[in-house]
N, C-alpha and C positions, 0 to 999 in steps of 0.2 A: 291529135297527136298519135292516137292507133293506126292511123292509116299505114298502108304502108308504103308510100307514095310523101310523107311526111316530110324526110330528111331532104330532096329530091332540090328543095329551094331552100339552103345552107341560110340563107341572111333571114328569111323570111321565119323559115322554122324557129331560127336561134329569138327573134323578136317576137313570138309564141312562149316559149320558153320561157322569157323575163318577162313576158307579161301574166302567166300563171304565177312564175316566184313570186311577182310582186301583188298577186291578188292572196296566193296564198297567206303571207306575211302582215297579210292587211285583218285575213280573217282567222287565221288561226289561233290567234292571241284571243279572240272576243269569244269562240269556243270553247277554248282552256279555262276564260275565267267564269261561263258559264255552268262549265262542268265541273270546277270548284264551288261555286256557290250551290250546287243543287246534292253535292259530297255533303257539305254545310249543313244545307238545311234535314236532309236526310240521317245526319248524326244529331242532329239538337233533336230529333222528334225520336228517334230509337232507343238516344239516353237519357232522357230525362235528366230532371238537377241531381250532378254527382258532388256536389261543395265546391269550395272555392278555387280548386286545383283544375276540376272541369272547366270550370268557367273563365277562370285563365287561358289557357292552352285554346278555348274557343276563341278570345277576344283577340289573342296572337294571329290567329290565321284570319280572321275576319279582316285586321287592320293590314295583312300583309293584301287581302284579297281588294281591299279599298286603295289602297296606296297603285297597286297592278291596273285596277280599272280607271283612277286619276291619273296615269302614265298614256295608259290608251287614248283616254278622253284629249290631253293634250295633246298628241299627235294628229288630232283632227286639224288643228292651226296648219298645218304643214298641207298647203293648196295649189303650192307653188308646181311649175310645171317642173322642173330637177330638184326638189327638199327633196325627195328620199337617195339623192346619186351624194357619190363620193365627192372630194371641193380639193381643190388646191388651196393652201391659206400662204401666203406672204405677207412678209416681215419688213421692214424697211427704214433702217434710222431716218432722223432730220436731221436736221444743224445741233451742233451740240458735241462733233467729235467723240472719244473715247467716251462721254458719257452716255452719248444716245445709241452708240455701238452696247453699251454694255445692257442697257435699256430694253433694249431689242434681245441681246440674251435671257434676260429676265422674264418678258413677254413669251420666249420661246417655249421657256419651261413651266411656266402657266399652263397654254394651250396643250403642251404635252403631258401633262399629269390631266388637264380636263378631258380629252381622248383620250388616254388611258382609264379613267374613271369612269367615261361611258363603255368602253370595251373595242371604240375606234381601230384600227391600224392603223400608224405612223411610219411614213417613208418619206427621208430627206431626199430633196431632187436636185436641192441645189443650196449650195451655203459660201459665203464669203466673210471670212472670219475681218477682226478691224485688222488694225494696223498696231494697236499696241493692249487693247483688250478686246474681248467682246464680240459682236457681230455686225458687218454692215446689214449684209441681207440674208434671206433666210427662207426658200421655200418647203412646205410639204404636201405631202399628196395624204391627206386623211380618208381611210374607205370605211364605210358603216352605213348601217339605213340611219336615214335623213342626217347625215353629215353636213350635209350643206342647208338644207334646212336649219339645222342648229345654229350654225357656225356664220353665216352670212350675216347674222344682227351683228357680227366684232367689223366690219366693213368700219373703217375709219380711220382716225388721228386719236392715239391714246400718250395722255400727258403726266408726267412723274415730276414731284419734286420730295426732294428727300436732302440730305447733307452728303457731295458727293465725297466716296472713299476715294477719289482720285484729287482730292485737293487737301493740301497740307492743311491748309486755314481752316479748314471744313465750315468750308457756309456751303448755303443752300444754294443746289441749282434745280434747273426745270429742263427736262428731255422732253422728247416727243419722238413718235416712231410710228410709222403710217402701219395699216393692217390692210390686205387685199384677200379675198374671200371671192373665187370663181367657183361654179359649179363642175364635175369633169363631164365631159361631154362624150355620150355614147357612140359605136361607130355607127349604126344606123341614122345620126344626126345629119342631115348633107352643109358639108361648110368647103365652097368650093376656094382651094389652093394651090394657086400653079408656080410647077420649080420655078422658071424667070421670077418670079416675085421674094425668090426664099435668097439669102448670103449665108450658106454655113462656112463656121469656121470650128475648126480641131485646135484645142487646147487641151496642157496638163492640170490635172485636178489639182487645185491648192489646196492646204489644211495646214493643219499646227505639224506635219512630219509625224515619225514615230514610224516604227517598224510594216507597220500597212499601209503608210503613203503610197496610193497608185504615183508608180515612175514611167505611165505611158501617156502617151497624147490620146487621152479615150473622152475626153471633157469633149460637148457639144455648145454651141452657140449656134441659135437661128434668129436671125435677123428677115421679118417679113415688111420689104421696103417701101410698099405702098401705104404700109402705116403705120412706119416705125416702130412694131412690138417686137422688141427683144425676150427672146424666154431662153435658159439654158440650163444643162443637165449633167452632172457629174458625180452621182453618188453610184454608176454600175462601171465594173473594171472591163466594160463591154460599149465598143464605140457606139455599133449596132445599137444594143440595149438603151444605152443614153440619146439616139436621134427618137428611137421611136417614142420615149416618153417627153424629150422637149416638142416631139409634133404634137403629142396632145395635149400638151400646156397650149402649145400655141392653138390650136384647135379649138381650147375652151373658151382663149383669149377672144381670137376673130369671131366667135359665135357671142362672147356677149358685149364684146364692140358693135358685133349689128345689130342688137337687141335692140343695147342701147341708144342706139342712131333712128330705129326704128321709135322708138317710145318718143321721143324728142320732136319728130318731123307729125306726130299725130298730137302733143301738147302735154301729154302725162309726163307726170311725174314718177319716178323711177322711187319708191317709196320707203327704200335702204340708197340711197344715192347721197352721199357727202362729199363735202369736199376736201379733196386731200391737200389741205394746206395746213403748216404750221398756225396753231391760233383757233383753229376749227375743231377741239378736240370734240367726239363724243363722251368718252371719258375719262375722271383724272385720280390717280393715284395718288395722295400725297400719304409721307411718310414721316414727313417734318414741318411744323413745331406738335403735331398730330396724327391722329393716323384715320386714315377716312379714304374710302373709295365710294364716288358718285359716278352716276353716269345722267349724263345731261341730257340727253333726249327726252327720260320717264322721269325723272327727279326721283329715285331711288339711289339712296345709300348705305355702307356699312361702316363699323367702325375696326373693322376686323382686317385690316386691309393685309396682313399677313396669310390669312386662308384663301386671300382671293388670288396671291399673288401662288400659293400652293396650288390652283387650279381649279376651287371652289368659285365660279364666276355663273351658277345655274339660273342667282337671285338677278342676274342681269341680263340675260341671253331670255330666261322664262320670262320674265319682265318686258321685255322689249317686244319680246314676239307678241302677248297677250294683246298690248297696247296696238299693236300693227293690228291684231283679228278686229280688235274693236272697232278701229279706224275703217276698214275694208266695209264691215257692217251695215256701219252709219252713212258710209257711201254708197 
């Protein structure tokens, strides 16, 4: 990178670039907590036993220093070739009308408090409110290291049953609301895309109204016809701004369409691959005549199904991932 002959090849330099960030971010962390344990060790031998106030105040930092190294240590799971990239996460009611719209709300604001509690960023790209509550669908563009690493074990059908507020009689119904988990895809990635294959169309953003409802036709829809992925973009008051981020939806799309096309035609099993059908959940939230959230892949459950729905979901995503290392191992 000293040379000065460096900048010279723009793509090549920049994938230089991310490839130091991402070595740095790998090692720095393992030097920080070495240069804290050796703080450590170098105070317990200078001060000898000062009573029990010492030796508090050591056993805090010790546990903070264990907790930082089992953080690291788990990040070692994350093998995959895009865990450490940003993800698009989508939302998607089933059958079930206003309840699985609302469902889907519910779900939204989970994953939005879990991203926020890791330190994530959140950017809506695209949302489609119901028809009389709730959400149909729902994308976001989450960016953080290993976002997608994290975030890909929610790939599935997640199932609710609770006493719906939308029924006079209140008995119990069952929602269900699909969850899609891509990786975003770098530009350096080559995913070849020709206009003839693209239909845009200009649409107005919809939302609930209020005083910032965009009133222009700035909403993108791309339609890529040779294999039906629809992706679209409406949260920038900029038409421009909204094509270029529905390309890299789609972009991420058509790259793990051919992933997955590839894995399939060689006999592998795609090893978070579910099926997105009603009935098929991974897992189910019930609320009513109890309160319990299992996830049926690991047979792990809580009874706390309130903090899970607050964004508390780590015992299932760490869970899920652990079970995956094991699996890879043993293979």
């Amino acid at each position: 990178m000293s040379e000065a002959s460096f900048w010279d090849n723009g793509s090549q330099a920049n994938k230089l670039v991310a490839e130091l960030k991402d070595l740095k971010t790998r090692i720095e962390p393992l030097l920080t907590c070495e240069k804290k344990f050796q703080e450590l060790r170098e105070f317990i031998e200078i001060s000898g036993s000062e009573g029990p106030d010492y030796l508090s105040h050591i056993k805090q930092d010790l546990d903070k220093l264990e907790a930082e190294i089992a953080r690291l240590e788990f990040t070692t799971i994350f093998s995959g070739e895009f865990d450490r990239n940003n993800c698009f996460l989508s939302i998607n009611a089933g059958a079930g009308g206003t309840e699985s719209c609302d469902w889907v709300n519910m779900l939204l604001r989970m994953y939005t408090r879990y991203s926020t509690n890791k330190n994530f960023k959140l950017e809506t790209t695209d949302i489609l409110t119901g028809e009389e509550a709730g959400i149909k669908n729902v994308t976001l563009r989450i960016a953080g290291d290993f976002a997608f690493g994290y975030l890909k074990s929610e790939n599935g059908v997640h199932r609710l049953v609770r006493i719906s507020p939308f029924d006079a009689n209140k008995r119990r119904h069952t929602s269900f609301a699909s969850v899609d988990v891509i990786p975003e895809i770098e530009d350096n990635i080559e995913v070849e895309i020709k206009q003839d294959d693209l239909r845009i169309d200009v649409f107005r953003s919809s939302g609930p109204g209020g005083q910032s409802v965009n009133t222009t036709d700035s909403a993108i829809r791309i339609t890529h016809i040779p294999t039906g992925i629809i992706v679209q973009c409406q949260n920038e008051r900029s038409q421009y701004q909204n094509k270029q981020t529905a390309m890299k939806i789609l972009r991420s799309r058509l790259y793990e369409l051919k992933r997955k096309e590839q894995e399939e035609r060689m006999g592998q099993i795609y090893s978070q691959k579910q099926k997105i059908e009603w009935g098929s959940q991974i897992r189910s939230y019930v609320l009513h005549p109890y309160s319990m959230v299992k996830d049926h892949r690991i047979d792990i459950e809580t009874g706390n199904a309130q903090a899970v729905l607050d964004g508390d979901i780590d015992l299932f995503i760490d869970g899920f991932l652990k079970s995956q290392a094991k699996k890879e191992k043993k293979a």
